[in-house]
C-alpha positions as CSV (number, residue, x, y, z in Angstrom):
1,X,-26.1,1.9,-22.8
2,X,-24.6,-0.9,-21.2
3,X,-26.5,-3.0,-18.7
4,X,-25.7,-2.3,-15.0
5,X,-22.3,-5.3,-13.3
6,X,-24.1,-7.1,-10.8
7,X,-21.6,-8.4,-8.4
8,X,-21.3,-11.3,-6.2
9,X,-20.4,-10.8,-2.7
10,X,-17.2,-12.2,-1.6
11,X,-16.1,-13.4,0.9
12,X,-12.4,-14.3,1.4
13,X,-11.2,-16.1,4.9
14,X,-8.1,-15.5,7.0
15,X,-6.0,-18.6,7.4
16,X,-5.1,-19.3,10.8
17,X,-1.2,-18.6,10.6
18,X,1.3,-18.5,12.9
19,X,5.2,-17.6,12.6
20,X,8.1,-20.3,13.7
21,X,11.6,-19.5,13.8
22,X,13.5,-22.0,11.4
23,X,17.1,-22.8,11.5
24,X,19.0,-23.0,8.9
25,X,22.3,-22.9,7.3
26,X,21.8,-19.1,5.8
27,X,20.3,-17.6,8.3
28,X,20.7,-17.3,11.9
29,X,17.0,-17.5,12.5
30,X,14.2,-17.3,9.5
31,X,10.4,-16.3,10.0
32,X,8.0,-18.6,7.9
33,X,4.3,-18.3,8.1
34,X,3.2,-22.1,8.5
35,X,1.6,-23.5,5.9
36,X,-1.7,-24.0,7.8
37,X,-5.7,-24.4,6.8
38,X,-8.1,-21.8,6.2
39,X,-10.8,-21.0,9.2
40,X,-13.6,-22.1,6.4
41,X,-11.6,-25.5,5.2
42,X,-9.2,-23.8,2.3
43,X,-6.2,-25.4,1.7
44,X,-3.3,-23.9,1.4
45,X,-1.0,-26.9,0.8
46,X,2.8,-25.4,0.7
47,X,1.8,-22.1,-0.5
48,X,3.2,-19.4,1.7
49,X,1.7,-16.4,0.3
50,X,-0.8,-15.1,-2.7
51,X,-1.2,-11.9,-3.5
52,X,-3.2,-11.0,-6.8
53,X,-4.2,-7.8,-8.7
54,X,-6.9,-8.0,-11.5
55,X,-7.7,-5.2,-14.6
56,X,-10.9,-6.1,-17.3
57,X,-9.1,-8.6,-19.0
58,X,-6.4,-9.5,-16.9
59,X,-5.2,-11.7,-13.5
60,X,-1.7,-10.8,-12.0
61,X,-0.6,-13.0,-9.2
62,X,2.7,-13.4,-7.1
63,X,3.0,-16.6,-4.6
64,X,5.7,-17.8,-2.6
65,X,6.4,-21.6,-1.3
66,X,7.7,-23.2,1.3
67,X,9.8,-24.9,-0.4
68,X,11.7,-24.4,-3.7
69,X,10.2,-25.9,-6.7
70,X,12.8,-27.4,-10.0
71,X,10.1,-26.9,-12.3
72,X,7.7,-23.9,-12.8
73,X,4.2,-24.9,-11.2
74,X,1.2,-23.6,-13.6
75,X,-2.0,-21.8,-12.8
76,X,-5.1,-23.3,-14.2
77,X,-7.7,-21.0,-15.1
78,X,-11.1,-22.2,-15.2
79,X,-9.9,-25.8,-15.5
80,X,-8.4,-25.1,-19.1
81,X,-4.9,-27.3,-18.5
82,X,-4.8,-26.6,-22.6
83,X,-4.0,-23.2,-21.7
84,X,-2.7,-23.4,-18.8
85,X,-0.4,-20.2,-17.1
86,X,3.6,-21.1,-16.6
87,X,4.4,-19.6,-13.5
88,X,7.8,-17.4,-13.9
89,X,10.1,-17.9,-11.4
90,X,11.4,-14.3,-9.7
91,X,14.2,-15.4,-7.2
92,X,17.1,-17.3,-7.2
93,X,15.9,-20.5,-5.6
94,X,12.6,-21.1,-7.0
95,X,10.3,-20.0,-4.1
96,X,9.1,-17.2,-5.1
97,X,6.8,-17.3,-8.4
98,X,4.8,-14.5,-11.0
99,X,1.4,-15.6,-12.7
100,X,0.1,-13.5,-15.5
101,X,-3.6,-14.6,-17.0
102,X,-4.4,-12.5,-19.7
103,X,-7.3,-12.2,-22.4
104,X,-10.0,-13.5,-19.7
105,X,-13.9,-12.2,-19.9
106,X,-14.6,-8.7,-18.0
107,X,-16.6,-8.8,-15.3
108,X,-16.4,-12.8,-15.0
109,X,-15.9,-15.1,-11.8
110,X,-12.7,-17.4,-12.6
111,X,-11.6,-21.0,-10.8
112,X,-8.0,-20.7,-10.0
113,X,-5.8,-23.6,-9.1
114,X,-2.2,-23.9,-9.1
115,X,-0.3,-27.4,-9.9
116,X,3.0,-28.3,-10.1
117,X,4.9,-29.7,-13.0
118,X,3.6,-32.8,-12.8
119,X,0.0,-31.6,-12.6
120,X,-0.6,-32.0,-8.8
121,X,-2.1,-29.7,-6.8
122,X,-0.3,-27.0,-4.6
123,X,-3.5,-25.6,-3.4
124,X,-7.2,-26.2,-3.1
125,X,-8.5,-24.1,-5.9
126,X,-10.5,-20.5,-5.1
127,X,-12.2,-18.0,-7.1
128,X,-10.8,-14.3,-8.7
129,X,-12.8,-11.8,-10.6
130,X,-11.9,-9.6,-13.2
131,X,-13.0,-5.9,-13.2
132,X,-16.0,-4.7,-15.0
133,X,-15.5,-3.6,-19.0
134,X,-14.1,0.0,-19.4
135,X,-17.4,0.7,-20.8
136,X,-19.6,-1.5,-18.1
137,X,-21.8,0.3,-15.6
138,X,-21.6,-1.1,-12.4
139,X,-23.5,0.0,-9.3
140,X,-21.2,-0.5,-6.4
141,X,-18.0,-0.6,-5.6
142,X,-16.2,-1.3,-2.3
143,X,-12.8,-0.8,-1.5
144,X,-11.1,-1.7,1.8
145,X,-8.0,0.8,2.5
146,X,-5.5,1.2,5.2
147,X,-1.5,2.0,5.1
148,X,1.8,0.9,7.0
149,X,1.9,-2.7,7.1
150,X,4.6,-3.5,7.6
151,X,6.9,-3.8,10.3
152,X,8.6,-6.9,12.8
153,X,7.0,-8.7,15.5
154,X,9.2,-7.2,18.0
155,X,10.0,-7.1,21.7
156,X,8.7,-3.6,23.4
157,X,11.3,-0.8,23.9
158,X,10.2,0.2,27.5
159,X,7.2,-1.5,27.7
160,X,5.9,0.2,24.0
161,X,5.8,-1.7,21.2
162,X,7.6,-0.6,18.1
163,X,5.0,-2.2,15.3
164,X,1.8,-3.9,16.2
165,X,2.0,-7.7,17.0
166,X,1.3,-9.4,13.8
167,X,-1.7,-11.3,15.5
168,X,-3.6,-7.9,15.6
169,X,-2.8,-7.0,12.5
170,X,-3.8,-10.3,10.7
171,X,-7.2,-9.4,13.3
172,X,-8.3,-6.3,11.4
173,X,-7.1,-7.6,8.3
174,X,-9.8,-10.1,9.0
175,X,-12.2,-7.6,10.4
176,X,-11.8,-5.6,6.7
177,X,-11.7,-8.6,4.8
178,X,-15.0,-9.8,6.2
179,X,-17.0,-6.8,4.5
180,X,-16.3,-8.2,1.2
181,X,-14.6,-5.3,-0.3
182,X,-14.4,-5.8,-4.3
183,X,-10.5,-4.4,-3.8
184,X,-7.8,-3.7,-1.3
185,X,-5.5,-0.5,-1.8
186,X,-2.5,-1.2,0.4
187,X,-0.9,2.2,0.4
188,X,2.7,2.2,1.2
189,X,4.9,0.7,4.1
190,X,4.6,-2.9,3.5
191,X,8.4,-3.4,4.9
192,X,9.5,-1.6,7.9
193,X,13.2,-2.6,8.2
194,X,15.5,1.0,8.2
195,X,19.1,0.6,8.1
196,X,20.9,4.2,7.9
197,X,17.9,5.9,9.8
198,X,17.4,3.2,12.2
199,X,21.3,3.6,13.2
200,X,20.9,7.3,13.5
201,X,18.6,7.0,16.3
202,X,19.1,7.0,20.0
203,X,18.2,2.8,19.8
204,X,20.5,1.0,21.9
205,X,22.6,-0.7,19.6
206,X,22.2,-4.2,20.9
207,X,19.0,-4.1,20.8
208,X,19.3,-3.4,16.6
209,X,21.7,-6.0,16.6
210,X,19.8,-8.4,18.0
211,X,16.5,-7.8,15.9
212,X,18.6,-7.8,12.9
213,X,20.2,-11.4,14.1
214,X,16.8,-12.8,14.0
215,X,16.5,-12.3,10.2
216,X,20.2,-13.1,9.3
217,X,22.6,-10.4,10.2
218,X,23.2,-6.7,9.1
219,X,22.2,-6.0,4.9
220,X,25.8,-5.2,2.9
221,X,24.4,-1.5,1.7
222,X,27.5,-1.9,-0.7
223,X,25.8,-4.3,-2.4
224,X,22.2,-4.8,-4.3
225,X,19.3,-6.5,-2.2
226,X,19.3,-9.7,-4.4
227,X,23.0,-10.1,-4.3
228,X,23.4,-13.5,-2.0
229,X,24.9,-11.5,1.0
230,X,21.6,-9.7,1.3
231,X,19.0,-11.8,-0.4
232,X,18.7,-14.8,2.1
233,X,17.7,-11.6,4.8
234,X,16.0,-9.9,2.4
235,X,13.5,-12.9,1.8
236,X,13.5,-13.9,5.8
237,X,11.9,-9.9,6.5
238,X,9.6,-10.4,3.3
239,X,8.6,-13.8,4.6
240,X,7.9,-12.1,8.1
241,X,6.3,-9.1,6.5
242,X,4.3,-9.7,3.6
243,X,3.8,-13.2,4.0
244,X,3.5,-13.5,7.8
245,X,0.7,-10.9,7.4
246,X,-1.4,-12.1,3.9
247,X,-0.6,-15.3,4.0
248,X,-3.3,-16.5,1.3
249,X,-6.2,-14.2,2.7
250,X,-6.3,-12.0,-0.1
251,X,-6.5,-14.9,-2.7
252,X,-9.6,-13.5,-3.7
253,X,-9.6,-9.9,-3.2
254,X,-7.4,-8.2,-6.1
255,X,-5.0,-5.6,-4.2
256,X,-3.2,-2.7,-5.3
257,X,0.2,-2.5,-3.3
258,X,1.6,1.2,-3.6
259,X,5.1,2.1,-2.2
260,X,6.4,4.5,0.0
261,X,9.6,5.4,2.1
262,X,10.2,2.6,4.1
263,X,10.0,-0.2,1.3
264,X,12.5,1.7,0.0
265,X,14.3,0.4,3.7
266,X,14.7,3.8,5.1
267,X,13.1,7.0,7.1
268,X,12.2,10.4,5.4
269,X,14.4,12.3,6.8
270,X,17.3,15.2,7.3
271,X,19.7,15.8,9.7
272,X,23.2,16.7,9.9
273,X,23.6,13.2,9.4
274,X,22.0,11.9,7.0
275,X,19.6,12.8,4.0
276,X,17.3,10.2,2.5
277,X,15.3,11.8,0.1
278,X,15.8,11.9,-3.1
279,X,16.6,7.6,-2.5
280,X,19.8,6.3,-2.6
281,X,19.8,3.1,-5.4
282,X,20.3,0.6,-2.6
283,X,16.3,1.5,-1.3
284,X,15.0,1.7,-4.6
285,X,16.7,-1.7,-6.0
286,X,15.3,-2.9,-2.3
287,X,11.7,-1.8,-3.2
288,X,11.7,-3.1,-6.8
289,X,12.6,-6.7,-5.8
290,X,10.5,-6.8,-3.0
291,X,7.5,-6.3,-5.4
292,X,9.1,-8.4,-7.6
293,X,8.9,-11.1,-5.1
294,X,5.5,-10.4,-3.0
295,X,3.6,-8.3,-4.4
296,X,1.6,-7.1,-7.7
297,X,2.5,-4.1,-10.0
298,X,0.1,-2.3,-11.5
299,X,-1.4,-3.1,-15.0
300,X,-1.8,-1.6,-17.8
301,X,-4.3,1.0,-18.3
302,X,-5.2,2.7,-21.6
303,X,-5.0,6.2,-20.2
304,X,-2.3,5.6,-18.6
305,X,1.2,6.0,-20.9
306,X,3.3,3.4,-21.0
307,X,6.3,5.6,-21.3
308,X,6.1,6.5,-17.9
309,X,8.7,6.2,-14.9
310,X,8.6,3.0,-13.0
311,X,7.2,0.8,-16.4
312,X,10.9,0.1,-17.4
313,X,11.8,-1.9,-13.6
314,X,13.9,-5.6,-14.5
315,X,11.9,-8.3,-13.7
316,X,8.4,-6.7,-14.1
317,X,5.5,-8.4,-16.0
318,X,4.8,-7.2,-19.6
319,X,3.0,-3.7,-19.8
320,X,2.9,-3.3,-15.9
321,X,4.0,-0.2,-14.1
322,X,5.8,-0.8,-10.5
323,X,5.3,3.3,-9.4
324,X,1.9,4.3,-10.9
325,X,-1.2,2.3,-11.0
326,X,-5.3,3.1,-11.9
327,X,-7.9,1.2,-10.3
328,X,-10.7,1.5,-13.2
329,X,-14.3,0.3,-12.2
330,X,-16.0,0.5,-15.7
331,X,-18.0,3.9,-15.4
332,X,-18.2,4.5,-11.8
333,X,-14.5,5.3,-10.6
334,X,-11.2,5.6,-11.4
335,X,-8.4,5.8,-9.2
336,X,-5.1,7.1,-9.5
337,X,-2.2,6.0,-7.2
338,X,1.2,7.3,-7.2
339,X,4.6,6.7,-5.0
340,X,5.6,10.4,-4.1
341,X,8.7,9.0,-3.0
342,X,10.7,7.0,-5.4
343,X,11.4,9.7,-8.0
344,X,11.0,13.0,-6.0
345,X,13.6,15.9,-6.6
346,X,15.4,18.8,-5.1
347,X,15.2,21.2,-7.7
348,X,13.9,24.1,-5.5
349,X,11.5,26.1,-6.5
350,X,11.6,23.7,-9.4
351,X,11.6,20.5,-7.8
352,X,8.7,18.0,-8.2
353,X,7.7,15.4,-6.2
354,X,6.2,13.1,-8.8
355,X,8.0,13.7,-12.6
356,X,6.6,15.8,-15.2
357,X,5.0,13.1,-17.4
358,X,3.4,12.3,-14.1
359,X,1.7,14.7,-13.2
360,X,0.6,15.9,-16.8
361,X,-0.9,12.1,-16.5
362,X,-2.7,12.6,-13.2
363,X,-4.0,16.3,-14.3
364,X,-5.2,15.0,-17.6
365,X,-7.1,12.2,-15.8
366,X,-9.0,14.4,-13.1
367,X,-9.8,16.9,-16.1
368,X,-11.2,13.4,-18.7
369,X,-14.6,13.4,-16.3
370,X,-15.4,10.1,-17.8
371,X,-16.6,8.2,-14.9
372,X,-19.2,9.1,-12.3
373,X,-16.5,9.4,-9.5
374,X,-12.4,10.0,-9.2
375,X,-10.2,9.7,-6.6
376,X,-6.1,10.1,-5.8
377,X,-4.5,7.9,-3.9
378,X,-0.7,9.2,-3.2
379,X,1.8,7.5,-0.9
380,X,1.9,11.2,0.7
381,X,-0.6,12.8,2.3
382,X,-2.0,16.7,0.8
383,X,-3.3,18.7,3.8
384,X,-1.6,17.7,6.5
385,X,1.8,17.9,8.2
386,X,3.6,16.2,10.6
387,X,6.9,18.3,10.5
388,X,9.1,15.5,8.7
389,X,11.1,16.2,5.5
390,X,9.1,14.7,3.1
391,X,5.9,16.3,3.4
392,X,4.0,18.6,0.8
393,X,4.4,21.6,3.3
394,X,7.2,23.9,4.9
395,X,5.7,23.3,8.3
396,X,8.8,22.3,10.5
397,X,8.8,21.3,14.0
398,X,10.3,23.4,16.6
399,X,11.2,20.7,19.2
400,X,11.8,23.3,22.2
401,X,8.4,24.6,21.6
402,X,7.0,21.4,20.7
403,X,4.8,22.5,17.4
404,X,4.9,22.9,14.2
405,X,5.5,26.3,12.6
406,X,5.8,28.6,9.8
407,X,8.6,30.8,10.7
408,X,11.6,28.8,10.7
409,X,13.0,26.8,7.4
410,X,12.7,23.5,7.0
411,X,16.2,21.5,6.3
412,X,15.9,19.6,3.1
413,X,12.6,20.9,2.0
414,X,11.8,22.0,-1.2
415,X,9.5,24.7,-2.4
416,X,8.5,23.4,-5.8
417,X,6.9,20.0,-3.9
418,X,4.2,22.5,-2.2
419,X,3.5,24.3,-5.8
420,X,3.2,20.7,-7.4
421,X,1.0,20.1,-4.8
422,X,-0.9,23.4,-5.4
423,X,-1.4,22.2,-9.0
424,X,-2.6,18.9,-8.4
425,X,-5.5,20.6,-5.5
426,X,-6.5,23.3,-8.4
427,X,-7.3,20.4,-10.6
428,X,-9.4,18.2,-8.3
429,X,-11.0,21.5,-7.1
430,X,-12.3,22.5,-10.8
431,X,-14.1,19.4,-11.4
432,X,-17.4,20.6,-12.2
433,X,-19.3,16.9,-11.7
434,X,-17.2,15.2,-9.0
435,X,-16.4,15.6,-5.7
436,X,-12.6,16.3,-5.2
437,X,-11.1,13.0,-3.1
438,X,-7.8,12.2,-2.1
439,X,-7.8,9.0,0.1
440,X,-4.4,9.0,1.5
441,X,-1.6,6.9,3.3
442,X,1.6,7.2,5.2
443,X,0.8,9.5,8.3
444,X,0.5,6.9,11.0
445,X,-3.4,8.4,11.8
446,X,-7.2,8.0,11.2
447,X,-8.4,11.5,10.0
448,X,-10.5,13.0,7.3
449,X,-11.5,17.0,6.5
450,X,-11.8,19.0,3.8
451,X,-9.4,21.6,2.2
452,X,-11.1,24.9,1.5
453,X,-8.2,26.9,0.7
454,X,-4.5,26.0,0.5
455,X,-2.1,29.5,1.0
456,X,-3.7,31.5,-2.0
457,X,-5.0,28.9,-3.9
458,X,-9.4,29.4,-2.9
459,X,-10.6,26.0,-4.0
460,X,-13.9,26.1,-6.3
461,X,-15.4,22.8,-4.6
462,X,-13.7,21.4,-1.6
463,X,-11.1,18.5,-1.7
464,X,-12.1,15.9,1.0
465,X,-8.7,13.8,2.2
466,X,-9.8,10.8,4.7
467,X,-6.5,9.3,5.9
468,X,-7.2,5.6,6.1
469,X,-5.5,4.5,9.0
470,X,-3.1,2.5,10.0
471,X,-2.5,-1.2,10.0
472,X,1.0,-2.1,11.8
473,X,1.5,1.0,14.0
474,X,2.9,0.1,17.3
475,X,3.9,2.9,20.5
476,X,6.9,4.0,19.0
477,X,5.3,4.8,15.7
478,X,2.7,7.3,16.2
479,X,4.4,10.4,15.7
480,X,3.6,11.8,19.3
481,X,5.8,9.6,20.5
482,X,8.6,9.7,17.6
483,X,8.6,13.4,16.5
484,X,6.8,14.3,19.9
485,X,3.9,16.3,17.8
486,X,0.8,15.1,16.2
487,X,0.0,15.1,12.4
488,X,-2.1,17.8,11.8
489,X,-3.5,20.3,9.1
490,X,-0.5,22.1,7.6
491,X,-0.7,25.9,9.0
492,X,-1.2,27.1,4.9
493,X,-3.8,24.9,4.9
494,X,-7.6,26.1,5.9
495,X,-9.7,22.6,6.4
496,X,-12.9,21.6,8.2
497,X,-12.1,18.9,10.3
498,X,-15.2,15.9,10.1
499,X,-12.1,14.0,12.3
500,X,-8.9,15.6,13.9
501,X,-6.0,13.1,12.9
502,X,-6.2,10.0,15.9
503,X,-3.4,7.9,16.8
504,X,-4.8,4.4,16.5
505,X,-4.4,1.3,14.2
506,X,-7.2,0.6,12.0
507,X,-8.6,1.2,7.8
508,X,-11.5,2.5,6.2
509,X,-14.3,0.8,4.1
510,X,-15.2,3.3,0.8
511,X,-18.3,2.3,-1.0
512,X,-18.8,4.1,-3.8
513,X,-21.9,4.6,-6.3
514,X,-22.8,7.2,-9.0
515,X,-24.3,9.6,-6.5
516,X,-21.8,9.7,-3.1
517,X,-19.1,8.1,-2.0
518,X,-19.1,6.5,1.8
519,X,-16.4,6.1,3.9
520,X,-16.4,4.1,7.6
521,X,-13.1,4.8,9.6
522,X,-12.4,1.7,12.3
523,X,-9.9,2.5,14.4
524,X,-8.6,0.7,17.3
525,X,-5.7,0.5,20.0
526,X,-4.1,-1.3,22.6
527,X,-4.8,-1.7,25.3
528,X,-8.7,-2.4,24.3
529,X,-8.7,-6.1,24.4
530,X,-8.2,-7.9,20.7
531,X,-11.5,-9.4,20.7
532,X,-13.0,-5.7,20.3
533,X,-11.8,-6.1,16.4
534,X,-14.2,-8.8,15.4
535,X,-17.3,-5.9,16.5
536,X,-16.1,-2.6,16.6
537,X,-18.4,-0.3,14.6
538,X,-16.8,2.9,12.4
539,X,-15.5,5.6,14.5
540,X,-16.8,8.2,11.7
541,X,-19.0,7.9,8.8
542,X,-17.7,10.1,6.2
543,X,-20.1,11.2,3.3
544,X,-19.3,12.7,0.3
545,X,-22.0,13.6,-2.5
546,X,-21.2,14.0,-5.7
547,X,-21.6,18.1,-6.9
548,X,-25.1,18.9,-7.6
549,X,-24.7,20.2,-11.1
550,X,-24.0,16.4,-12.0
């Protein structure tokens, strides 16, 4: 038997970053993160951003500059300059840039550095690890987790603030960061910048005219994201974003960045006006290039086929997957993670929310039972309901009654998502030696429970689904105050609430181990003063064991 991964504590430190408003010939105004120190002496040179993702043998890393480079900088691994990494340019201008290590020792510590043509260095250098050996047998695993980052540093509407000012975010970013998780799982909403859905709403028109001024204009929907009308905004509100949040705080930290609606740049959502799901190819061409630019896919897994959807995106890295990732921890987890947006159809009582190959790939993976623990991680939350199109459940809100109910149809939704969903709960409640877990995203809330029964489906073990929390909520995002309910347990749903869902920014720690699984939900809200971040302790301790016939 393999000898037990003993792991190093680390412990990654927030720069201190701040936003100015450049101008310049493109764009009316730009938002660049400054190209500051770390708090602990890190330098950061002229690196904007660094965002990296890690498998057993393999370092995958996407970085953006302040300015544009002529020549391809190189990432030095472990001081080898024999073999060192060219860096693969993914925009148009050369600031934005893809490194892909591969072949490196499992389970091993690496020195990164990044240099420029010439050899000179961009940045100080730090350390990345690669994951345990499919085979290795590690102890402990955590796992920092949270959902919708994204969003602009906005004036209020009415004295509420649509997103979260970016200072608290990068705040309990910092707050997660300093329990040295082994991995962050960002699930879904890293941009927040509508366009059809945003123009749909009762928001005063000047005032979307004049946040979209800030970042360049109005986006050409007639045209693709990277076409030079749109690409000079599209980078300003990825700079803002992605950048303006991370900066180079997750340098080393390997994160796995999983989409959802609003990267595609829109709302789930059905009126007599508009219908955005399934996504028109203007949101998904929007989504795949701002991964190309900031952000990781995922790599390659050997369970997972390289046939399916999302593998065959331009511009991605050899073998990587831009839609459907694993997280594999040697023998003590795997994690499955899936965008329930990008390729869901309306087919009825047919229609899927994930494609066929997927879920035959996520079924065959809870059934394998060939590490001590499991867990799903959609972009779309099983159990509960918050009344909006694209959820699992027919729940529909009744606005003049202001709940959610049963007895009137849903526009837009489709029957076959809830039996996909029915499938996928049978599956994770037959495992007969670990604990059924989906840690979820997208529903602007703090919760966790555990599904008992869903309609006439009696579960054999419960399914526990802690909803992580999120990071870059502001007033006008909880949906009390957008859809005027709360999220809640769908009503063909029967659940044992450990917490009811909570309106508050915030993420969850999971530490895992071969005999439980531990999760600490934070949360935290305005107005409780910012400095409340740096101490607050979990608002629930969630513990799962694993069955007892393990």
């Amino acid at each position: 038997m393999p000898a037990p991964v003993h792991r190093e504590a680390q412990t990654p430190a927030l720069p201190r970053r701040q936003l100015l408003g450049l101008g310049a010939a493109a764009l009316a105004a730009a938002w660049l993160p400054t190209g500051a120190n770390a708090a602990d002496g890190w330098n950061a040179g002229d690196l904007l951003h660094l965002t990296p993702t890690a498998s057993h043998d393999r370092l995958l890393i996407k970085a953006s500059v302040r300015r544009p480079l002529a020549q391809p900088p190189r990432l030095l691994v472990d001081g080898r300059t024999g073999s060192a990494v060219v860096g693969v340019m993914t925009d148009r201008l050369g600031r934005f840039w893809r490194f892909d290590a591969r072949g490196l020792a499992a389970g091993t510590r690496h020195l990164l550095r990044i240099v420029d043509a010439d050899g000179q260095a961009l940045c100080d250098a730090w350390p990345l690890a690669t994951l345990p050996a499919p085979d290795a047998a590690p102890e402990h695993l955590r796992l920092l987790a949270y959902t919708c980052a994204g969003g602009n540093d906005g004036m209020p509407i009415g004295g509420r603030s649509t997103w979260l000012a970016m200072a608290a975010r990068r705040r309990l970013l910092a707050r997660g960061l300093g329990f040295a998780p082994h991995a962050v799982i960002a699930n879904g909403d890293h941009i927040d910048w509508d366009q059809k859905t945003l123009d749909n709403k009762r928001v005063p028109r000047e005032r979307i005219a004049a946040a979209r001024a800030a970042f360049g204009g109005e986006l050409d929907l007639t045209l693709p994201m990277d076409h030079p009308r749109n690409a000079a905004i599209h980078q300003a509100v990825c700079d803002h974003q992605i950048a303006g949040l991370y900066g180079t705080a997750l340098r080393s930290t390997p994160a796995w960045f999983l989409t959802d609606d609003h990267d595609m740049f829109e709302n789930d959502e059905f009126d007599d006006q508009i219908a955005t799901l399934p996504a028109d190819d203007d949101g998904r061409v929007g989504a795949e290039l701002t991964q190309r630019l900031s952000y990781p896919e995922f790599l390659p897994d050997a369970n997972r086929p390289a046939w399916l959807p999302g593998s065959g995106i331009p511009g991605l890295a050899e073998g990587t997957n831009g839609c459907f990732g694993t997280l594999r921890d040697g023998r003590l987890l795997e994690a499955v993670l899936y965008d329930c947006r990008r390729d869901l159809d309306n087919k009825g009582r047919h229609a899927r929310v994930v494609p066929r190959w997927v879920e035959d790939w996520l079924l065959a993976r809870t059934r394998a039972d060939n590490t001590a623990q499991f867990m799903h991680e959609p972009s779309l939350p099983f159990g509960y309901s918050s009344g909006k199109l694209g959820d699992w459940y027919p729940d529909r809100l009744d606005e003049r009654q202001g709940k959610l109910v049963l007895d009137q149809a849903k526009d837009g939704w489709q029957s076959g998502w809830q039996a996909q969903d029915q499938r996928l709960l049978a599956a994770l409640g037959d495992q007969p030696r670990r604990a059924g877990l989906i840690v979820q995203g997208d529903f602007h809330a703090s919760a966790a429970g555990r599904i008992q029964r869903s309609m006439d489906l009696q579960l054999r073990q419960p399914v526990h689904t802690p909803m992580t929390g999120t990071l870059g909520t502001g007033d006008l995002g909880f949906p009390s105050a957008f859809r005027r309910v709360e999220s809640m347990p769908s009503a063909t749903v029967t659940m044992d609430e450990a917490l009811r869902p909570t309106e508050k920014n915030g993420f969850t720690m999971i530490d895992v181990t071969a005999q439980s699984i531990t999760c600490r939900l934070f949360t935290w809200r305005p107005p409780q003063p910012l400095e409340d971040i740096d101490t607050m302790a979990p608002t629930l301790v969630y513990e799962i064991p694993r069955p007892r016939s393990a």
